[in-house]
TORGU-792821 format. One line per 2 residues: for each residue y, z negated, x negated of C-alpha. Coordinates in Angstrom, 2 decimals. Layout:
Y,Z,X ~ ...
# end
This chain:
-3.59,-80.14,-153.02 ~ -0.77,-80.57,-154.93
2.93,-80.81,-153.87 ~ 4.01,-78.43,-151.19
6.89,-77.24,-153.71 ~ 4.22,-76.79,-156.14
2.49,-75.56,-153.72 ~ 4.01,-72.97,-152.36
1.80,-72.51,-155.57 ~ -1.02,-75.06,-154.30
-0.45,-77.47,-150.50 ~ 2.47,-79.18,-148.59
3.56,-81.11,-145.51 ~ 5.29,-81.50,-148.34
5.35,-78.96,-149.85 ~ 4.13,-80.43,-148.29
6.70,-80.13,-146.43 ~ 3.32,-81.24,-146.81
0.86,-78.65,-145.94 ~ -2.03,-80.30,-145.56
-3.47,-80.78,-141.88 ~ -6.07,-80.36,-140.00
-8.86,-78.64,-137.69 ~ -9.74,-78.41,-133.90
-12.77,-78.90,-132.19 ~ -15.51,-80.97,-131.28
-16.85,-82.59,-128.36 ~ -14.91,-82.94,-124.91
-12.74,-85.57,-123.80 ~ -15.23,-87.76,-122.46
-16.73,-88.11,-126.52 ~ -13.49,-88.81,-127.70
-12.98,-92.36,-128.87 ~ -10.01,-91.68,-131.41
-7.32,-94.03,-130.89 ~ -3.74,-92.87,-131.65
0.27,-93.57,-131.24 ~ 0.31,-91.58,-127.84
-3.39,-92.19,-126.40 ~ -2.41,-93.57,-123.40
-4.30,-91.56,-121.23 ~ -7.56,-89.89,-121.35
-7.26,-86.84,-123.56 ~ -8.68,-83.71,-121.83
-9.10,-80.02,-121.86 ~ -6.75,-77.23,-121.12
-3.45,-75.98,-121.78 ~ -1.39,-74.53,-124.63
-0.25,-76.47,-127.54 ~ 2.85,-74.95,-129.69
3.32,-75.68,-133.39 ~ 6.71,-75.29,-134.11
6.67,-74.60,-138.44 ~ 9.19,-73.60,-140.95
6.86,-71.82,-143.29 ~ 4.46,-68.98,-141.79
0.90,-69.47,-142.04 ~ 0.49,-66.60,-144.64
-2.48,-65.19,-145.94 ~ -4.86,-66.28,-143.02
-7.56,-65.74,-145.43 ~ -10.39,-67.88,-146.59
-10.29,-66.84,-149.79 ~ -6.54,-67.21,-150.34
-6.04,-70.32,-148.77 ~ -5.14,-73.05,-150.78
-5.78,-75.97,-148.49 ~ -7.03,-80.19,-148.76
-9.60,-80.90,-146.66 ~ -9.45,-77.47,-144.92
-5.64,-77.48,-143.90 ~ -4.32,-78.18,-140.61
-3.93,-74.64,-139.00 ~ -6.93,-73.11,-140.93
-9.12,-75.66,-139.99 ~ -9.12,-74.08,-136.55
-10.47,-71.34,-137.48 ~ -12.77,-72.04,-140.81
-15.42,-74.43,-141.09 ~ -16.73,-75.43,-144.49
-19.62,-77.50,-145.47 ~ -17.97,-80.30,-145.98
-14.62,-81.61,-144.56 ~ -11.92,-84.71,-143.96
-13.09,-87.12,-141.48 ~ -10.73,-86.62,-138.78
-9.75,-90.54,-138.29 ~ -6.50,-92.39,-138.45
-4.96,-93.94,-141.44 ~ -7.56,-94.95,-144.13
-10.66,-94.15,-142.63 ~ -9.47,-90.80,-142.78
-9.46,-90.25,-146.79 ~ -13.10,-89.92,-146.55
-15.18,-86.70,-146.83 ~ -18.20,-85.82,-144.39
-20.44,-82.98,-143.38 ~ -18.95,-80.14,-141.72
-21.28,-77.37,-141.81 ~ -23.75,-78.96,-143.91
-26.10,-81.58,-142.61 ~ -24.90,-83.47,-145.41
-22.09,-83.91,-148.31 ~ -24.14,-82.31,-150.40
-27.41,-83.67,-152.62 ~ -26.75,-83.95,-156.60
-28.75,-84.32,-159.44 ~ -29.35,-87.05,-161.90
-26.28,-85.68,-163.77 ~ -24.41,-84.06,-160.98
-24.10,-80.57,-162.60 ~ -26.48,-79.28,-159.51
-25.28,-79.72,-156.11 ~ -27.70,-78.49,-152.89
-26.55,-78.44,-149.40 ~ -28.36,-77.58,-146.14
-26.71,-75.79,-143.41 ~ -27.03,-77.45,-139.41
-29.07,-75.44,-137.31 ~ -27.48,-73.40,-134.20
-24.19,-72.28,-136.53 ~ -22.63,-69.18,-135.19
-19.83,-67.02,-135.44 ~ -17.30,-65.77,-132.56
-19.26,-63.18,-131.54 ~ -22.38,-65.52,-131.79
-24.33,-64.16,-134.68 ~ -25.85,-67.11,-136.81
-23.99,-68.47,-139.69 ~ -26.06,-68.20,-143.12
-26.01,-69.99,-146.61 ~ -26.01,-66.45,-148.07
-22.38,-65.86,-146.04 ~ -21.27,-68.84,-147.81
-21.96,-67.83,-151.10 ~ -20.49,-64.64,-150.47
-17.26,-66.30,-148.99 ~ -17.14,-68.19,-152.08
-17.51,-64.69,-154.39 ~ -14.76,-63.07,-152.65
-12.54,-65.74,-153.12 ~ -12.82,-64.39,-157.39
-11.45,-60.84,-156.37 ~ -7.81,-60.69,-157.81
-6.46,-59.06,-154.68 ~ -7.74,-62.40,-153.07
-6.14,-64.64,-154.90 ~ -4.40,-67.76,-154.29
-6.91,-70.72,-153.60 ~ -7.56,-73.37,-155.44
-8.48,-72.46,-159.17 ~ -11.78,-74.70,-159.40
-15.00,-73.19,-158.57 ~ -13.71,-70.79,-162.03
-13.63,-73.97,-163.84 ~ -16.87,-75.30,-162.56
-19.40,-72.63,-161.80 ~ -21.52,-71.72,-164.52
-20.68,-67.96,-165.60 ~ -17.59,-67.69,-162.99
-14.94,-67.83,-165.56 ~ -14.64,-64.37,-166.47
-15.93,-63.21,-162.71 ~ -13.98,-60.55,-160.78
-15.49,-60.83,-157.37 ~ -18.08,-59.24,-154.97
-15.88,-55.78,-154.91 ~ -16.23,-55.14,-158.66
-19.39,-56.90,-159.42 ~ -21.95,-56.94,-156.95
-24.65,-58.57,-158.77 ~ -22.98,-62.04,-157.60
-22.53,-65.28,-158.96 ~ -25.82,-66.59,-160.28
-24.70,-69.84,-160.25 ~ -25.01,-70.09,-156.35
-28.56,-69.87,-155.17 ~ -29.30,-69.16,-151.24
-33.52,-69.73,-151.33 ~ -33.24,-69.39,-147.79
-31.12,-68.78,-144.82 ~ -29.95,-72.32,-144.75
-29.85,-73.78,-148.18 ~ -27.45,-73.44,-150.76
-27.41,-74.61,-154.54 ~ -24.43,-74.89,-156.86
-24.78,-75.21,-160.66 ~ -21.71,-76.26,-162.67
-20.32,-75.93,-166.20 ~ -20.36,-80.16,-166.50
-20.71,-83.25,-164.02 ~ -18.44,-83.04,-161.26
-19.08,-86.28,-158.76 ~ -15.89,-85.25,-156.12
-18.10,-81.79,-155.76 ~ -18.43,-82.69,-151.97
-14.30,-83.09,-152.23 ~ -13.72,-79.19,-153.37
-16.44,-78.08,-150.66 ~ -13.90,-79.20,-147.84
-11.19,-76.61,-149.33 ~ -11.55,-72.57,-147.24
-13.19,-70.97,-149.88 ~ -16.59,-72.62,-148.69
-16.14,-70.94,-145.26 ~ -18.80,-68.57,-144.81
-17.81,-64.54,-144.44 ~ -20.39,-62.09,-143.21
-20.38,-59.34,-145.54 ~ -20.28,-56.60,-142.69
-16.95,-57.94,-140.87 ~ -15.05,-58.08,-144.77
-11.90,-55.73,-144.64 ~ -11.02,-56.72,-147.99
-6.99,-57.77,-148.27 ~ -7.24,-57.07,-144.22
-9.35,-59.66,-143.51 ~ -6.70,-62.23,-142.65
-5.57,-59.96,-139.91 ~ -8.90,-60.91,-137.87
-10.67,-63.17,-140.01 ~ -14.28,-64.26,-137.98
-14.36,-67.36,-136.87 ~ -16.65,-70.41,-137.64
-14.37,-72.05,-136.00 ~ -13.55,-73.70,-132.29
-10.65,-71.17,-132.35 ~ -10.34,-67.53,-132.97
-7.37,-65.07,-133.92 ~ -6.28,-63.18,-131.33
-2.63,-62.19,-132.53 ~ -1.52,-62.53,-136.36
2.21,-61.05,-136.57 ~ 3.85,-60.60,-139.44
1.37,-62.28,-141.84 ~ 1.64,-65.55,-140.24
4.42,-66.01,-138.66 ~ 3.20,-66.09,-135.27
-0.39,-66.38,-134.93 ~ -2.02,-67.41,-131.60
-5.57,-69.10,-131.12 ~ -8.01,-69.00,-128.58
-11.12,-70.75,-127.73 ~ -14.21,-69.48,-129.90
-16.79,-68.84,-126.67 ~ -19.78,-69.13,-129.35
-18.72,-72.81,-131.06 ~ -20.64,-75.92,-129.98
-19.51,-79.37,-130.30 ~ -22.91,-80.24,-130.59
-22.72,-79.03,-134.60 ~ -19.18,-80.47,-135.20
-18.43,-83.94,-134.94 ~ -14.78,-84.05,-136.19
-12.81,-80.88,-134.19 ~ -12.16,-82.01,-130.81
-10.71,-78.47,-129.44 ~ -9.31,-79.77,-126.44
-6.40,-76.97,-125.38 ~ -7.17,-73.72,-124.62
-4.45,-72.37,-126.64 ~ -2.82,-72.82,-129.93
0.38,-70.99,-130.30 ~ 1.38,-71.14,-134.00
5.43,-70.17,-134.24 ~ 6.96,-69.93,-137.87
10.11,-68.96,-139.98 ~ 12.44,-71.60,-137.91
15.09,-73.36,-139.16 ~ 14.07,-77.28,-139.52
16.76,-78.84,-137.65 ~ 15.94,-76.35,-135.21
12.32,-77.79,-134.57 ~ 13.10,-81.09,-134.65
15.92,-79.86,-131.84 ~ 13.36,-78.66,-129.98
10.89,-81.40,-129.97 ~ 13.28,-84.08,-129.50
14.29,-82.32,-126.11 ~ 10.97,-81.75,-125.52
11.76,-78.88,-122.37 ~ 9.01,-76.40,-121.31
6.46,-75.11,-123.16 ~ 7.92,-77.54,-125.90
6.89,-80.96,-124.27 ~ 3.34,-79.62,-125.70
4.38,-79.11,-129.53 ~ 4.17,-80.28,-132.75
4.76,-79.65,-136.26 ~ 2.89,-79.76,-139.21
5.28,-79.20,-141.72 ~ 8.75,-80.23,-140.38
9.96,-84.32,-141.56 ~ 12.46,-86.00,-139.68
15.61,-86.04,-142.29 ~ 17.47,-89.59,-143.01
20.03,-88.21,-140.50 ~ 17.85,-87.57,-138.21
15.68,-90.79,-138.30 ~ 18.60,-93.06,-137.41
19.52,-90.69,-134.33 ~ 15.59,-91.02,-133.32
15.21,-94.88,-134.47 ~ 17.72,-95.64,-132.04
16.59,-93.97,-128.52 ~ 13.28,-95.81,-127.30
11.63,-92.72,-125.66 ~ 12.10,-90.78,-128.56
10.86,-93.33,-131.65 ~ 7.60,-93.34,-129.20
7.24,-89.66,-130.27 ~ 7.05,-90.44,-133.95
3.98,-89.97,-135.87 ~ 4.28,-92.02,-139.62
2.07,-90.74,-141.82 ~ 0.94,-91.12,-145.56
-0.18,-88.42,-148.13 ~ -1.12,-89.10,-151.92
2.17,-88.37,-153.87 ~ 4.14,-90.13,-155.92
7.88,-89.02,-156.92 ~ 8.19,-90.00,-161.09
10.73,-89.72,-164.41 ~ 8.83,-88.20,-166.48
9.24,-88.06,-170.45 ~ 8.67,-85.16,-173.28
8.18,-87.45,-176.27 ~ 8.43,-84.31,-178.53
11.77,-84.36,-177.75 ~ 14.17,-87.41,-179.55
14.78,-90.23,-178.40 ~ 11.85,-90.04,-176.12
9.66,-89.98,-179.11 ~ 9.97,-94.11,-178.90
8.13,-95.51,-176.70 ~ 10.48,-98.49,-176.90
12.96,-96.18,-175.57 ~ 10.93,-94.78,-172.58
10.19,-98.59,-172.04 ~ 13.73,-99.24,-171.68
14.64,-96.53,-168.93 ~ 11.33,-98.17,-167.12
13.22,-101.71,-167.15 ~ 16.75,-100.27,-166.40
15.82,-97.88,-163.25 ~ 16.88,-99.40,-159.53
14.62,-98.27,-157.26 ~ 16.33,-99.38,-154.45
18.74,-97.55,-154.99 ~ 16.57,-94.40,-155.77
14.65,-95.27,-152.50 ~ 18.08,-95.21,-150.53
18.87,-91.35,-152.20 ~ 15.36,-90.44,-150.53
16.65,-91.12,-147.13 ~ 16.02,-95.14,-147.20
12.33,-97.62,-147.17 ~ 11.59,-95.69,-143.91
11.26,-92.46,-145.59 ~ 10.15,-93.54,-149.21
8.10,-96.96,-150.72 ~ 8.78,-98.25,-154.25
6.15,-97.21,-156.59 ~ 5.31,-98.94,-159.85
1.90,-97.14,-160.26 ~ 1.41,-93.73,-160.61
-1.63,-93.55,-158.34 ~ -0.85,-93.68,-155.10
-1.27,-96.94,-153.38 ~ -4.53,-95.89,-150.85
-7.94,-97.32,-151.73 ~ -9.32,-93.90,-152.10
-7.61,-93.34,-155.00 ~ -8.61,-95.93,-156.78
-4.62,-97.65,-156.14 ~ -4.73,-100.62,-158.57
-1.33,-102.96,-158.21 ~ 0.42,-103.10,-161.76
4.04,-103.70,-163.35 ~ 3.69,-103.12,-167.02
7.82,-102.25,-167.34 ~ 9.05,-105.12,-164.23
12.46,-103.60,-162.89 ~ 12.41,-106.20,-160.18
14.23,-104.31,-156.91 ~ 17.19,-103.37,-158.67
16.50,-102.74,-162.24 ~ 16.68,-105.42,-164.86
19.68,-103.67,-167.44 ~ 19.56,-106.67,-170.10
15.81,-105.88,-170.98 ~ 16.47,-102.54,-171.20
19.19,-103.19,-173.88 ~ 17.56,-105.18,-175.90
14.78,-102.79,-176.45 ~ 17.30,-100.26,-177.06
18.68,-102.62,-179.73 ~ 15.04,-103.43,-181.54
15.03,-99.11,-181.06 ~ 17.89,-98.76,-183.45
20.57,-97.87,-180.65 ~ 22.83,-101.65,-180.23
25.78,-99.05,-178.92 ~ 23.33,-97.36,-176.14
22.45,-93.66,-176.17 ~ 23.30,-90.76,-174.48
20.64,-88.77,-172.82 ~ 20.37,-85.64,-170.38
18.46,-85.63,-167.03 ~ 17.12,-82.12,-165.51
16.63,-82.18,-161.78 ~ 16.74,-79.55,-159.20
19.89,-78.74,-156.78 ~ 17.51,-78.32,-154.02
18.21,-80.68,-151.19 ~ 14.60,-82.36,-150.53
15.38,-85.86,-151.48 ~ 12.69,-85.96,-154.17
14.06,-84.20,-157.45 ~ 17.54,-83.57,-156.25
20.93,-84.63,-156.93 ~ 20.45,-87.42,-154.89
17.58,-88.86,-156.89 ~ 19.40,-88.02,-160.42
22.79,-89.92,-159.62 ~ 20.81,-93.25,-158.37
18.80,-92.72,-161.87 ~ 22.43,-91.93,-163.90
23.94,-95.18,-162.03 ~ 21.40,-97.55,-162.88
21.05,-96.01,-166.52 ~ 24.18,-96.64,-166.96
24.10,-100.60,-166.47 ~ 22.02,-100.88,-169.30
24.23,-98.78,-171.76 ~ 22.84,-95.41,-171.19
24.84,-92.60,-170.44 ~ 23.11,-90.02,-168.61
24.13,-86.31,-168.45 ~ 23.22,-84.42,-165.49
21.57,-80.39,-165.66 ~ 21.20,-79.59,-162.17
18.90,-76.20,-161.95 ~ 18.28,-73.65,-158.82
14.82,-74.17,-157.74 ~ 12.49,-71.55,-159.68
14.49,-72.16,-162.56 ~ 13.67,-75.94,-162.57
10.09,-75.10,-161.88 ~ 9.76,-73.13,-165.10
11.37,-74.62,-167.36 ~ 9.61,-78.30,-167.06
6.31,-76.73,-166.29 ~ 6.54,-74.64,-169.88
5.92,-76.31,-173.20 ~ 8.24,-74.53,-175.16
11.15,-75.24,-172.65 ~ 9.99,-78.36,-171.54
13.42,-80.82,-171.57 ~ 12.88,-84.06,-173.18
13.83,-85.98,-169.67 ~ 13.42,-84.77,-165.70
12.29,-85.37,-162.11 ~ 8.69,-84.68,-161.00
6.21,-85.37,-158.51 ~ 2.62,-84.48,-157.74
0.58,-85.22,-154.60 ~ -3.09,-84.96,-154.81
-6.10,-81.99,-153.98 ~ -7.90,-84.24,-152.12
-7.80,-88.20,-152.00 ~ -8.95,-89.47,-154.99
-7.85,-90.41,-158.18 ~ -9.28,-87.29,-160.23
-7.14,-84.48,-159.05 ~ -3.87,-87.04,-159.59
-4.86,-87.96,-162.98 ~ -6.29,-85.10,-164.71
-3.88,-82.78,-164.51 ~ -0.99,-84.63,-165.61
-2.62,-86.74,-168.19 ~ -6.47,-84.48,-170.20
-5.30,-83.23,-173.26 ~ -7.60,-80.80,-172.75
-5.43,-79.14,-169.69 ~ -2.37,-79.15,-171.95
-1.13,-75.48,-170.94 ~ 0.98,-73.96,-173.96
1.33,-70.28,-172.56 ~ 1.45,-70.73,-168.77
2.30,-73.09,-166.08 ~ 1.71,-76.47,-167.72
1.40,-80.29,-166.09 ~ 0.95,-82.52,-169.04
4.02,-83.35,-169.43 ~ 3.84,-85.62,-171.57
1.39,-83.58,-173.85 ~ -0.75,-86.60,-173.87
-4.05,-85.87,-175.67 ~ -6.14,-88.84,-176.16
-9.53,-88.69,-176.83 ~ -10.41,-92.23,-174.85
-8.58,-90.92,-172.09 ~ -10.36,-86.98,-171.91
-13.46,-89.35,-172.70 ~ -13.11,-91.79,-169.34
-12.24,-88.95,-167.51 ~ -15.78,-86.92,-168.38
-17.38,-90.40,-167.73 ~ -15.87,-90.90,-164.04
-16.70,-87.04,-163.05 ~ -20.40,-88.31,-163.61
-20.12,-90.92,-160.71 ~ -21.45,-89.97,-157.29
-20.70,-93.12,-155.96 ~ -16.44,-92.54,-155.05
-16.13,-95.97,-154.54 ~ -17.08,-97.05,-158.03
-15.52,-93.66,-158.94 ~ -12.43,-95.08,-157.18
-11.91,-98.65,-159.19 ~ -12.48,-96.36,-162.60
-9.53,-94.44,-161.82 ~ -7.12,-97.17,-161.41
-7.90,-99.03,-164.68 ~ -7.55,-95.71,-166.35
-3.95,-95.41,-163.94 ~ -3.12,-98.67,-165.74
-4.46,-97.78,-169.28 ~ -2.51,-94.58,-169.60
0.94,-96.48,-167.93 ~ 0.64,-98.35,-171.15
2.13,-95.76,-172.57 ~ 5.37,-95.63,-170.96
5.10,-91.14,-170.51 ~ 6.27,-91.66,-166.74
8.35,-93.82,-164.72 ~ 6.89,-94.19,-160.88
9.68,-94.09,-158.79 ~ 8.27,-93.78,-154.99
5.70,-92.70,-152.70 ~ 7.23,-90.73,-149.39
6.41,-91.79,-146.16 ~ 6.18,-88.49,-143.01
7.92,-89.17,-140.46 ~ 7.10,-86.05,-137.35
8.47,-85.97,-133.96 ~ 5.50,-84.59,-131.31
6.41,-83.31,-127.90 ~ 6.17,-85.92,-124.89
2.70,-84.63,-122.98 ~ 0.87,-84.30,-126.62
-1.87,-86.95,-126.70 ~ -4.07,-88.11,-128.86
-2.11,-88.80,-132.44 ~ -4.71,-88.98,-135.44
-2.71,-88.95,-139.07 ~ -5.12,-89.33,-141.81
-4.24,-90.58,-144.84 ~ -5.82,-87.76,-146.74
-2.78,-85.32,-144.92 ~ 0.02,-87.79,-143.92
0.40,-85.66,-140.97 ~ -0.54,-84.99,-137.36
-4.07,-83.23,-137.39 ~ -4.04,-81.08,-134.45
-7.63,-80.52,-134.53 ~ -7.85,-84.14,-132.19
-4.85,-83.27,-130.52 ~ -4.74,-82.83,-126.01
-1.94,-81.29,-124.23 ~ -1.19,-82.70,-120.47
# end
């Protein structure tokens, strides 16, 4: 799931505003043995919990969905076969079974993955579940009027790349066997090891071919789900759950479904919702948010009434906020030159433009720092906490510019305290220490968005970020750094149109892996290996910081979303 700006084109909280979160269900409050921020009581059933959002929940389809670890919201409603283990902090980057008795059973070479479905699945209206509804879920997801989700399984299935979906071809994808009712094999293009990863994202949810409206499906999509749509208004903006009468705890060990309810209310302004849940009055004592931070402004008002920092859920997703470098574009063609912004860049002072070190940690890395990514500490360019100016100018010197250099610094005029003007003066400031004088082009939003995702307009210099598909260090990497994704007509992410064969080579060789963990430590020597190269400069990692309503219990925020997963959550 990439950023939530991105993702408005793929996933975020963050957009994250982040939008990554979670599911519901599971056993009943006696089973439930997640510990949290506000379980200080027993959680139990009943009651209506609110979500108060910003963004509507559009295109309540399976298909269209482009979600990590089966989104927050959606996860309600779709099971897939595999999904995010529903667990505080760490524990929660890793992926289990969902509907699958398993994460899924490669071969020697991991190009063939087989899963088996549970036995006793069933719908809302209690018909079973089959492996042939998941293959079909997946097919539909190809039809261009269901477009939207996450661009893999065209990559990865063999024959899928030119495939136009269920509604023009109805032969199928041949590359998804059903042998039986509950069995299901995948063959791929190449070795994909984080295959039980991409089975946790919506598109794995199974759709019985008899209920499929087509581009109407979101309206009443059918449940696999603790949690069914009764009400979908327009396309998302209010949508309101209720309990699935035909889902069993007894096949799904990570929803915990405890309220009755789930009232999803979108489109509202942000200070507005964190308004709302600060007072906390009425039907707003039960709700949270799954896409709303708490601004720098905001966090000091909080920080400083006891009763209300109780209420505050910190949570962290895989993203990192970078400089990043066209070295087609002069001076940036020296690396001794993109070595010298990396010494002469204050993070402090960048961290304080993101709202302060309660809202942002330094970042030297370009993984994230988590485990499951493979986070491996390094400082190849040392800025110490406030840049280090003199280094930076005598590189500058051995680069032929003893007088400094003027450069130019693209950044979007949005305000999210990540690429904004914020973040460009603290990088202009400290630039400027070290003899560097730094023009600012501010651009509107979309504008930004094209022109440093497009190789022919690419600027030489500009803010980025990226947060990850799912917790590992493939999806963070591979995108930004395989030659071999280097877009030069579209919407590119290679920014610094790095195409080295060792790299695209240790990237093949890590997709082999099965094992994650040993897939993990791979990743972050290759983090450090490509860093060598001086293409970005880390600047931070942001921290979520969500306000909950005073009788919501049981706080679980993963790791893999950074946010409150209100699949575990009670109400009083």
């Amino acid at each position: 799931m990439r950023h939530p700006s991105l993702t408005a084109r793929r996933v975020a909280a963050a957009a994250v505003s982040l939008v990554v979160a979670a599911g519901a269900a599971a056993c009943g409050p006696e089973d439930s043995d997640v510990k949290g921020p506000n379980a200080d009581s027993a959680p139990h059933k009943g009651g209506t919990l609110t979500v108060l959002n910003s963004t509507p929940q559009q295109n309540f389809d399976p298909a269209r969905l482009y979600t990590s670890g089966g989104g927050n919201v959606p996860s309600l409603v779709f099971r897939t076969l595999t999904t995010r283990n529903r667990a505080n902090g760490a524990d929660g980057s890793q992926v289990v079974p969902d509907l699958a008795t398993d994460t899924g059973r490669p071969n020697q070479d991991a190009t063939v993955w087989t899963y088996t479905l549970k036995q006793g699945l069933t719908y809302e209206d209690g018909t079973p579940i089959t492996s042939a509804d998941i293959k079909y879920g997946i097919e539909r997801s190809f039809a261009p009027e269901l477009s939207g989700g996450a661009p893999y399984l065209r990559d990865w299935l063999v024959g899928a790349a030119d495939y136009q979906g269920p509604y023009k071809d109805k032969k199928g994808l041949s590359s998804i066997e059903t042998p039986d009712d509950r069995t299901i094999v995948f063959h791929l293009n190449k070795p994909e090891g984080e295959f039980p990863y991409l089975a946790t994202q919506t598109q794995f949810a199974p759709v019985p071919k008899s209920k499929d409206t087509g581009a109407k499906y979101e309206e009443h999509p059918v449940s696999s789900g603790p949690y069914k749509v009764v009400k979908n208004e327009n396309d998302g903006e209010h949508l309101i759950l209720e309990r699935n009468p035909h889902w069993s705890g007894a096949t799904d060990a990570e929803r915990k479904a405890y309220p009755d309810t789930i009232d999803v209310q979108s489109g509202l302004d942000s200070s507005v919702i964190n308004q709302r849940l600060s007072a906390s009055q009425g039907t707003d004592a039960a709700a949270v948010t799954t896409d709303t931070n708490l601004g720098p402004a905001e966090l000091a008002k909080v920080t400083g009434d006891k009763d209300l920092a109780a209420r505050v859920g910190t949570g962290h997703f895989g993203y990192t906020n970078y400089l990043a470098f066209n070295p087609t574009v002069k001076p940036f063609d020296d690396p001794k030159v993109r070595q010298a912004i990396s010494y002469a860049i204050d993070r402090s002072s960048v961290i304080n433009a993101a709202g302060g070190s309660a809202l942002a940690e330094p970042a030297t890395t370009f993984l994230p720092n988590q485990k499951s990514f493979g986070y491996t500490p390094y400082d190849l360019f040392p800025a110490g906490a406030t840049g280090d100016p003199a280094k930076a100018e005598e590189l500058l010197k051995e680069a032929g510019h003893p007088n400094g250099l003027t450069i130019t610094l693209t950044h979007s005029n949005s305000k999210d305290f990540e690429t904004s003007p914020e973040i460009a003066t603290a990088v202009q400031d400290a630039l400027k220490k070290a003899g560097i004088t730094v023009k600012l082009q501010g651009l509107e939003d979309n504008d930004y968005s094209d022109k440093i995702h497009g190789v022919k307009t690419e600027p030489g210099f500009f803010l980025a970020h990226w947060g990850a598909d799912w917790p590992s260090g493939g999806p963070f990497l591979a995108p930004i750094f395989d030659g071999r994704q280097i877009v030069k007509d579209g919407t590119n992410f290679n920014s610094g149109l790095l195409d080295d064969t060792s790299v695209n080579d240790e990237i093949d060789a890590i997709n082999k892996l099965t094992d994650l963990d040993a897939a993990a430590e791979r990743w972050g020597a290759l983090d450090q290996k490509i860093a060598e190269q001086a293409l970005v400069v880390p600047l931070f990692h942001p921290v979520y910081k969500r306000l909950y309503g005073k009788d919501v219990k049981n706080i679980v925020i993963s790791d893999w979303t950074g946010v409150l997963d209100i699949s575990q959550v009670a109400v009083k």
